[in-house]
Biopython code that builds the backbone (N, CA, C, O; Angstrom):
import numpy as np
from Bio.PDB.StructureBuilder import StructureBuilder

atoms = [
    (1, "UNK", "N", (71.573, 113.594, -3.321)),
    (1, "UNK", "CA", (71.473, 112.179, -3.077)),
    (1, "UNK", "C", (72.331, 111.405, -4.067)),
    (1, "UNK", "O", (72.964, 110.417, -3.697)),
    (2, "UNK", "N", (72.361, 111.866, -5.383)),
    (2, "UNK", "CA", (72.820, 110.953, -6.212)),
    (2, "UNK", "C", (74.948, 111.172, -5.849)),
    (2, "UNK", "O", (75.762, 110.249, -5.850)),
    (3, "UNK", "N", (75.177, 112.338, -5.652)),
    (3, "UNK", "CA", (76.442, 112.270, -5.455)),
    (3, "UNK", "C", (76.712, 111.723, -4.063)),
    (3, "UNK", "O", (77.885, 111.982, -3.792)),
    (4, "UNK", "N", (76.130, 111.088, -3.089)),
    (4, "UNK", "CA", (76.157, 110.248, -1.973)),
    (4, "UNK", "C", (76.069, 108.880, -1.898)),
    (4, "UNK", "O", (76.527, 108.130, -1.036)),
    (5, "UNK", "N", (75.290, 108.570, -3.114)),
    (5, "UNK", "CA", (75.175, 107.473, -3.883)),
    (5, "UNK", "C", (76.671, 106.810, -4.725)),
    (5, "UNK", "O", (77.193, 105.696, -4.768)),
    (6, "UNK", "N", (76.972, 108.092, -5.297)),
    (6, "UNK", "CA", (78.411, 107.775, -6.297)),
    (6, "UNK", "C", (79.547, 107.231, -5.434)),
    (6, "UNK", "O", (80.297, 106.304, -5.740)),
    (7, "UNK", "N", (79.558, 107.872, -4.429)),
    (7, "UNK", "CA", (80.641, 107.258, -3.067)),
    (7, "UNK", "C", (80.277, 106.681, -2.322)),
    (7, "UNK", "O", (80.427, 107.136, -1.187)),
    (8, "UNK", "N", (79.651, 105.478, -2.452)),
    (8, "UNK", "CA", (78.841, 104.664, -1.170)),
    (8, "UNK", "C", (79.737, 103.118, -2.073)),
    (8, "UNK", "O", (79.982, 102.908, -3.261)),
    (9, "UNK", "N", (79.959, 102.448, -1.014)),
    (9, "UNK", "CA", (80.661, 101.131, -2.064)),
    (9, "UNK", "C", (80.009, 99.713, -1.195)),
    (9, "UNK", "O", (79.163, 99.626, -0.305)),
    (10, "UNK", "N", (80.626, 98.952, -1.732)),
    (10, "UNK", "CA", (80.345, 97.841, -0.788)),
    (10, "UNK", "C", (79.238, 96.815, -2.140)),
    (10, "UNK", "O", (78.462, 97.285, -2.972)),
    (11, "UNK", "N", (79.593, 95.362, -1.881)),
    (11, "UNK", "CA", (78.708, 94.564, -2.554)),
    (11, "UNK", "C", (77.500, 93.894, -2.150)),
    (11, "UNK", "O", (76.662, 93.777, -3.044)),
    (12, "UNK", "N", (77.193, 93.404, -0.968)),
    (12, "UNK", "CA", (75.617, 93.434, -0.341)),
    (12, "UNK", "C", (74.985, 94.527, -0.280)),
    (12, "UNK", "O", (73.915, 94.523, -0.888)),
    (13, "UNK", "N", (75.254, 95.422, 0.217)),
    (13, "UNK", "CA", (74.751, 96.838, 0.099)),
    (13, "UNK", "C", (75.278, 97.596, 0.640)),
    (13, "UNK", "O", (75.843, 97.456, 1.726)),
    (14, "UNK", "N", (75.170, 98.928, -0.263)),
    (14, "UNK", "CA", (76.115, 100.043, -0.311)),
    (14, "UNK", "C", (75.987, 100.673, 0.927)),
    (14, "UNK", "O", (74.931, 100.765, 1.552)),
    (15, "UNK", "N", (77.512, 101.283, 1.415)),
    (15, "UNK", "CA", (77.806, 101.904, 2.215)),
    (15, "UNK", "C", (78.502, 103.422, 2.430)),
    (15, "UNK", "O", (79.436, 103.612, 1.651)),
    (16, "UNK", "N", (78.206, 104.577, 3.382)),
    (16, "UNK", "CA", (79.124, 105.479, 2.958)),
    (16, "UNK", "C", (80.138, 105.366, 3.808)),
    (16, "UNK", "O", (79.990, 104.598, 4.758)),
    (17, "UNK", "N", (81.150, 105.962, 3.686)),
    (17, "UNK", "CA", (82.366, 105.949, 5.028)),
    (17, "UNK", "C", (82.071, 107.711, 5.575)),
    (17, "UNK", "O", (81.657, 108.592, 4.822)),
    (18, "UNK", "N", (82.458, 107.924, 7.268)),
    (18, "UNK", "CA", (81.739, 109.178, 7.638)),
    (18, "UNK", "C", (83.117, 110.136, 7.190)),
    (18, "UNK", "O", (83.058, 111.340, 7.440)),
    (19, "UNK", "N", (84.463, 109.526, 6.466)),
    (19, "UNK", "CA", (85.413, 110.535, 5.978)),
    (19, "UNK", "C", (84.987, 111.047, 4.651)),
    (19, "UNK", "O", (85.557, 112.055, 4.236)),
    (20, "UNK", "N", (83.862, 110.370, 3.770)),
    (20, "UNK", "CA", (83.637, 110.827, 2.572)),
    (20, "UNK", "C", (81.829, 111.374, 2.917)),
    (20, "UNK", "O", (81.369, 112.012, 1.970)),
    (21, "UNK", "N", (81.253, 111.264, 3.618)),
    (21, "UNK", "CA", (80.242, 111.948, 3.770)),
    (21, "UNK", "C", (79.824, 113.390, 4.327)),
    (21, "UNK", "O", (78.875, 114.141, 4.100)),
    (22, "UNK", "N", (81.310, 113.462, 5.419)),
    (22, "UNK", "CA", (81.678, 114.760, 5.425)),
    (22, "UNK", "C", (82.061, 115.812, 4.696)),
    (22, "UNK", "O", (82.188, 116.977, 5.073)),
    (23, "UNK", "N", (82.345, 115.087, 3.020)),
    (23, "UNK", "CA", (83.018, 115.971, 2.249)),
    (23, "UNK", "C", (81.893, 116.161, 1.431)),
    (23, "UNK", "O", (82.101, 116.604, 0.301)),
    (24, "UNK", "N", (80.261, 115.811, 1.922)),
    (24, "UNK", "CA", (79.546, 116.033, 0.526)),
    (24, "UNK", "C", (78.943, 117.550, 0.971)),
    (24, "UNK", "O", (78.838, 117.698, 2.189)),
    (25, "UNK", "N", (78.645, 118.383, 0.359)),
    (25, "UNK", "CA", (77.901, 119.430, 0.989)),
    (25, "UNK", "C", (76.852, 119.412, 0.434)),
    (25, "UNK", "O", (76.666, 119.049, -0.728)),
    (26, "UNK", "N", (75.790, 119.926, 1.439)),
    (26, "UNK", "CA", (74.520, 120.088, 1.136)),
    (26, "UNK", "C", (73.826, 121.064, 1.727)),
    (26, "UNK", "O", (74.327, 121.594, 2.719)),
    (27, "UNK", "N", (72.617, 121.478, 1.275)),
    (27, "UNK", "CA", (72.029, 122.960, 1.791)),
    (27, "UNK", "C", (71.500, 122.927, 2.660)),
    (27, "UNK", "O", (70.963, 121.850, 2.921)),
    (28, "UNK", "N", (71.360, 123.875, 3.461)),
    (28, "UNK", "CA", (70.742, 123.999, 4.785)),
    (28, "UNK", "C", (69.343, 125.130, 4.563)),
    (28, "UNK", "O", (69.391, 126.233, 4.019)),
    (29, "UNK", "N", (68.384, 124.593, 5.045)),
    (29, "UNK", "CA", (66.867, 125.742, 4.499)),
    (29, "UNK", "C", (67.208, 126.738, 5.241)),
    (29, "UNK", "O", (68.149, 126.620, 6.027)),
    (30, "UNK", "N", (66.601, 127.735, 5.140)),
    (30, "UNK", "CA", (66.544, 129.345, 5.952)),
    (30, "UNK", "C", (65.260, 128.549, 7.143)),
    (30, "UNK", "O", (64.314, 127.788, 6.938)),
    (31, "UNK", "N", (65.780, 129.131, 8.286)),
    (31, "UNK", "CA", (65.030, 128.677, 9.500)),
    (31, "UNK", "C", (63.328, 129.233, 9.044)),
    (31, "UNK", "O", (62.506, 128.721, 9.803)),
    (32, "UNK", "N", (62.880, 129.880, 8.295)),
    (32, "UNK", "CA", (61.545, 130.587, 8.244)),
    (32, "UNK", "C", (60.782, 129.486, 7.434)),
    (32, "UNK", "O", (59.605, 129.178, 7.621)),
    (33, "UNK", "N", (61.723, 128.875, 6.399)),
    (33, "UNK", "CA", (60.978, 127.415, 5.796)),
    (33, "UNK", "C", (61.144, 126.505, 6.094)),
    (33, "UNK", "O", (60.526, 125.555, 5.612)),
    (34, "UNK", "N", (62.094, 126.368, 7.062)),
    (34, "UNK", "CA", (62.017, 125.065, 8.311)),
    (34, "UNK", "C", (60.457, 125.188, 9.051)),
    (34, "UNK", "O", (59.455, 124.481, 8.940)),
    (35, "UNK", "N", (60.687, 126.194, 9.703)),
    (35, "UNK", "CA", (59.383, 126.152, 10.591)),
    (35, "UNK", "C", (57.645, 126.116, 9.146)),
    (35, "UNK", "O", (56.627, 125.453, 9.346)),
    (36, "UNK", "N", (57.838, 126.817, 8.172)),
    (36, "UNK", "CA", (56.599, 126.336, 7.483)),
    (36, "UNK", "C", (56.240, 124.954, 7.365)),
    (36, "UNK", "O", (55.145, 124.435, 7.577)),
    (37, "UNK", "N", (57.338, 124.422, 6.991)),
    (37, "UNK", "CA", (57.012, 123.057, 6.419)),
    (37, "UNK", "C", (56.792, 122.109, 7.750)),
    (37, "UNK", "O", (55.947, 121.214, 7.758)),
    (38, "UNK", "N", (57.689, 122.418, 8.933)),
    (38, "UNK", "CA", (56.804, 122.200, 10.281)),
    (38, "UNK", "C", (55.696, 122.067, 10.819)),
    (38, "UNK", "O", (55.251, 121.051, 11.354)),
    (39, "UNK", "N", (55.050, 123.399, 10.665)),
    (39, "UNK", "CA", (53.993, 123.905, 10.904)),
    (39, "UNK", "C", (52.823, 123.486, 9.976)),
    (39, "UNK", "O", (51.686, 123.467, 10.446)),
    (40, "UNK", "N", (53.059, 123.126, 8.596)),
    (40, "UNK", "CA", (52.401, 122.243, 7.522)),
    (40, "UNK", "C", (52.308, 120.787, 8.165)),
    (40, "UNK", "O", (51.222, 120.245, 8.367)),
    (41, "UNK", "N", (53.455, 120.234, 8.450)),
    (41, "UNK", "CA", (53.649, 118.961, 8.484)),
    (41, "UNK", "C", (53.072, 118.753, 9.783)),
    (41, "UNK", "O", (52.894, 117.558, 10.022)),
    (42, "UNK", "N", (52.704, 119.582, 10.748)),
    (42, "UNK", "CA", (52.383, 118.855, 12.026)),
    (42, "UNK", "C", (50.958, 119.015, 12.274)),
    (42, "UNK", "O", (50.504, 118.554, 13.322)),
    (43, "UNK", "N", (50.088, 119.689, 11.337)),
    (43, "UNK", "CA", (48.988, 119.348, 10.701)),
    (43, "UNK", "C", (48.795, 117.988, 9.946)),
    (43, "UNK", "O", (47.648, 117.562, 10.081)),
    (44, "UNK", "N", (49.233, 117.564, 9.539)),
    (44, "UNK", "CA", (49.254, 116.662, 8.681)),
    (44, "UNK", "C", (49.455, 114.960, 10.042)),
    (44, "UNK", "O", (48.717, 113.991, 10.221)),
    (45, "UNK", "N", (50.476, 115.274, 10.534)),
    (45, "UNK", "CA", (50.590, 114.342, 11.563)),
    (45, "UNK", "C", (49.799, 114.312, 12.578)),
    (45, "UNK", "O", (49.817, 113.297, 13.275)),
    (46, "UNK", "N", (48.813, 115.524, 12.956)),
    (46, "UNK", "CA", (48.063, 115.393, 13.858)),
    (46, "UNK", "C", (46.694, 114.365, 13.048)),
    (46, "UNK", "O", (46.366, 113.223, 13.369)),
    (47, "UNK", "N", (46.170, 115.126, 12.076)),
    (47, "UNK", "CA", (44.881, 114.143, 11.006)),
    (47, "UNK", "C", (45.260, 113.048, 11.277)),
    (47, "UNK", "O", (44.446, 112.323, 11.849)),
    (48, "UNK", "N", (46.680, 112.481, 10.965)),
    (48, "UNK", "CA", (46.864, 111.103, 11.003)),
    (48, "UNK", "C", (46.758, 110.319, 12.036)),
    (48, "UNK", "O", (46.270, 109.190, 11.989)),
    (49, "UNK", "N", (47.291, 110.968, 13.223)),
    (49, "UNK", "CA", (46.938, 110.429, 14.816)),
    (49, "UNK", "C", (45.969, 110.033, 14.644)),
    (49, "UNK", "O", (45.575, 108.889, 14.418)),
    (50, "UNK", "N", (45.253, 111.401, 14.782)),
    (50, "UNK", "CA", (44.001, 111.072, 15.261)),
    (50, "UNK", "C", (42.888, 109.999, 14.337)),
    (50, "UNK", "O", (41.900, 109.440, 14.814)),
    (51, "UNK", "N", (43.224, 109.937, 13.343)),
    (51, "UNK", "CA", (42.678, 109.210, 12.063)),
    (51, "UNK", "C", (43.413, 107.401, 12.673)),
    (51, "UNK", "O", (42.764, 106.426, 12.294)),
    (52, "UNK", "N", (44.223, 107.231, 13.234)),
    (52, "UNK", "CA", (44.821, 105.981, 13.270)),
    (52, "UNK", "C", (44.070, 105.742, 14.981)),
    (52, "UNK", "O", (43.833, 104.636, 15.465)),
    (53, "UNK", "N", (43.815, 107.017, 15.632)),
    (53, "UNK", "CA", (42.831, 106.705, 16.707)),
    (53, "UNK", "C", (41.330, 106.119, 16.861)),
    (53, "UNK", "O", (40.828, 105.379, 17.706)),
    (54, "UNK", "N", (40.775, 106.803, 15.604)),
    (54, "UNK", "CA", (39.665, 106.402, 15.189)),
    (54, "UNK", "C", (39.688, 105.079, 15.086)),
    (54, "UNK", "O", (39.016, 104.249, 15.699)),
    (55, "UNK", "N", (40.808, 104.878, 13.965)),
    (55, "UNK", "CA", (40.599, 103.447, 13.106)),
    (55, "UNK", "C", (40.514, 102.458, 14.413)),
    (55, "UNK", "O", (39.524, 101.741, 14.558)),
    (56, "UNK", "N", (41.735, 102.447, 15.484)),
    (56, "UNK", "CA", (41.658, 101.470, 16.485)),
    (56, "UNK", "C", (40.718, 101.281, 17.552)),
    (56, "UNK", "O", (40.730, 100.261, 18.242)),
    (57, "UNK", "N", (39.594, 102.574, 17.778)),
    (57, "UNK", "CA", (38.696, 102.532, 18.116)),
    (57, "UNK", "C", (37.847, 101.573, 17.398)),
    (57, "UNK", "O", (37.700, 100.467, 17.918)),
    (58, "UNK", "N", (37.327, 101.801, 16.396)),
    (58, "UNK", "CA", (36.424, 101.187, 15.893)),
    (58, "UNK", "C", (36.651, 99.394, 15.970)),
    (58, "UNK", "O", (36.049, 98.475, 16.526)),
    (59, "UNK", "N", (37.902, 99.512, 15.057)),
    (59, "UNK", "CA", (38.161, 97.677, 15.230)),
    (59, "UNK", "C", (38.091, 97.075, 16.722)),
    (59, "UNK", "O", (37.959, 95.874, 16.958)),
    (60, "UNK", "N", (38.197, 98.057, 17.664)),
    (60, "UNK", "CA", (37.488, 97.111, 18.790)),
    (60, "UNK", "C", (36.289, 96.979, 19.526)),
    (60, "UNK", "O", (35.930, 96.320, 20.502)),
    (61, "UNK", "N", (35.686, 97.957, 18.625)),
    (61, "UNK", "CA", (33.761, 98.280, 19.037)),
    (61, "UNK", "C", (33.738, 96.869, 17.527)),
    (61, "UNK", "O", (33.347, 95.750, 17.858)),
    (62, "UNK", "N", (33.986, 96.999, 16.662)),
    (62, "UNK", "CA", (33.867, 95.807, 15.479)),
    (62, "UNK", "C", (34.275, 94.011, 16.255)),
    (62, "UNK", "O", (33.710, 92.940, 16.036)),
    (63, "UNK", "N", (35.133, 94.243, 16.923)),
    (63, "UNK", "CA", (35.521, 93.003, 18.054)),
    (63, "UNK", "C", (34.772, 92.676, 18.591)),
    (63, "UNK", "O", (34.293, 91.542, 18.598)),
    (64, "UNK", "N", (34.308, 94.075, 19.506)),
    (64, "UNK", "CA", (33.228, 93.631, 20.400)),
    (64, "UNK", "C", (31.865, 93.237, 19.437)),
    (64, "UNK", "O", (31.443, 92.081, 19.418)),
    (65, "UNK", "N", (31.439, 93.969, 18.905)),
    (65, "UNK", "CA", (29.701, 93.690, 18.270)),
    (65, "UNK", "C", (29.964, 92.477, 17.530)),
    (65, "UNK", "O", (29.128, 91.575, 17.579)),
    (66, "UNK", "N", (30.801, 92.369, 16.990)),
    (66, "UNK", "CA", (30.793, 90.714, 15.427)),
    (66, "UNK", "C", (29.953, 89.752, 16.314)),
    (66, "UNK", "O", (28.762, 89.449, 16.243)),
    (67, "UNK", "N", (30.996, 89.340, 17.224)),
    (67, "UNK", "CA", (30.607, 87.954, 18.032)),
    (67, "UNK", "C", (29.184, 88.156, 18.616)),
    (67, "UNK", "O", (28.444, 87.173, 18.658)),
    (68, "UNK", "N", (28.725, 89.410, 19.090)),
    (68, "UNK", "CA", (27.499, 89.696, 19.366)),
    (68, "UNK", "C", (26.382, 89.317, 18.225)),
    (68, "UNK", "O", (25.444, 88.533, 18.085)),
    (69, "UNK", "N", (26.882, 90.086, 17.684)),
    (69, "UNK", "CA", (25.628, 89.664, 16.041)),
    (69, "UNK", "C", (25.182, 88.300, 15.569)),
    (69, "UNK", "O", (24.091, 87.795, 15.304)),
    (70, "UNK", "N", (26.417, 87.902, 15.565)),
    (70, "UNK", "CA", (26.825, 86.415, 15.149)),
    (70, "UNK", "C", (25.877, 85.404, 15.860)),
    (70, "UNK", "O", (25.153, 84.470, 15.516)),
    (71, "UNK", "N", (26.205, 85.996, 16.947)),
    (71, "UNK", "CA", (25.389, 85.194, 18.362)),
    (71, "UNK", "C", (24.033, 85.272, 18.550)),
    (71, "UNK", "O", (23.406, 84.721, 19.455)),
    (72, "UNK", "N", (23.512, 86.094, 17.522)),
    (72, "UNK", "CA", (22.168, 86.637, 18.020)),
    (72, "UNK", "C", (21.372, 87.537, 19.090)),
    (72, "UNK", "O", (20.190, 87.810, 19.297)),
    (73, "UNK", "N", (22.964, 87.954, 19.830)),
    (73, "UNK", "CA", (22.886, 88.445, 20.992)),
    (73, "UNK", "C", (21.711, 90.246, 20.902)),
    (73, "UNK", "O", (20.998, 90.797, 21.740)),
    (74, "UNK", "N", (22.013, 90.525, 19.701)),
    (74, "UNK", "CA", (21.869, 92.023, 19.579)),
    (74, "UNK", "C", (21.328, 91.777, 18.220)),
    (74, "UNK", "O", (21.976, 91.119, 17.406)),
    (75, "UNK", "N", (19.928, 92.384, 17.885)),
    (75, "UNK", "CA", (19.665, 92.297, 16.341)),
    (75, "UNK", "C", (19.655, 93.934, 15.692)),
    (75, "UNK", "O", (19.453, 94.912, 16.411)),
    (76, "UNK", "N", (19.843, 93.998, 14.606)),
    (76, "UNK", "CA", (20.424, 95.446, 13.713)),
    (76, "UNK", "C", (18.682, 95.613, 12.871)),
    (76, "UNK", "O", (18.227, 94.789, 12.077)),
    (77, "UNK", "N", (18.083, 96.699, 13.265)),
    (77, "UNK", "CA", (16.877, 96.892, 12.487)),
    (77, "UNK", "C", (16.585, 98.090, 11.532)),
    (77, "UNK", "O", (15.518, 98.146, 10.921)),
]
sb = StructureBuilder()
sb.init_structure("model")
sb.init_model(0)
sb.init_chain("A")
sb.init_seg("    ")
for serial, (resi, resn, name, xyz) in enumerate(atoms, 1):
    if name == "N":
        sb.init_residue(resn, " ", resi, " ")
    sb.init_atom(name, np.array(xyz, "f"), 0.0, 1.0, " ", f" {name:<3s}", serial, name[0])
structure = sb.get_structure()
């Protein structure tokens, strides 16, 4: 990163050109720790789905009941 950084120019914000980004080399993983960190990571993205499913569930059972409560409609014992 930092030698991609060293050749990036420009005064609002830095830019690379694709004739000097071609010349940077960088490593490529062995396909066997591609797929781990895959296979890690898409664990990780599934929790989160489903965790961001939850959350939007709830805030609209929380939508629905507030105004209920509020209202007197439904009492909590």
């Amino acid at each position: 990163m930092l030698s991609i950084e060293a050749n990036a120019s420009g005064s609002t914000f830095k830019e690379i050109s694709t004739s000097v980004l071609k010349t940077i080399k960088i490593l490529k993983p062995q396909k066997r720790l591609v797929n781990q960190f895959k296979n890690s990571a898409s664990v990780i993205f599934q929790r989160q789905n489903n965790l961001e499913q939850q959350n939007q569930q709830l805030s609209s059972l929380r939508d629905w009941l507030l105004p209920m409560l509020m209202n007197r409609q439904v009492k909590v014992e």
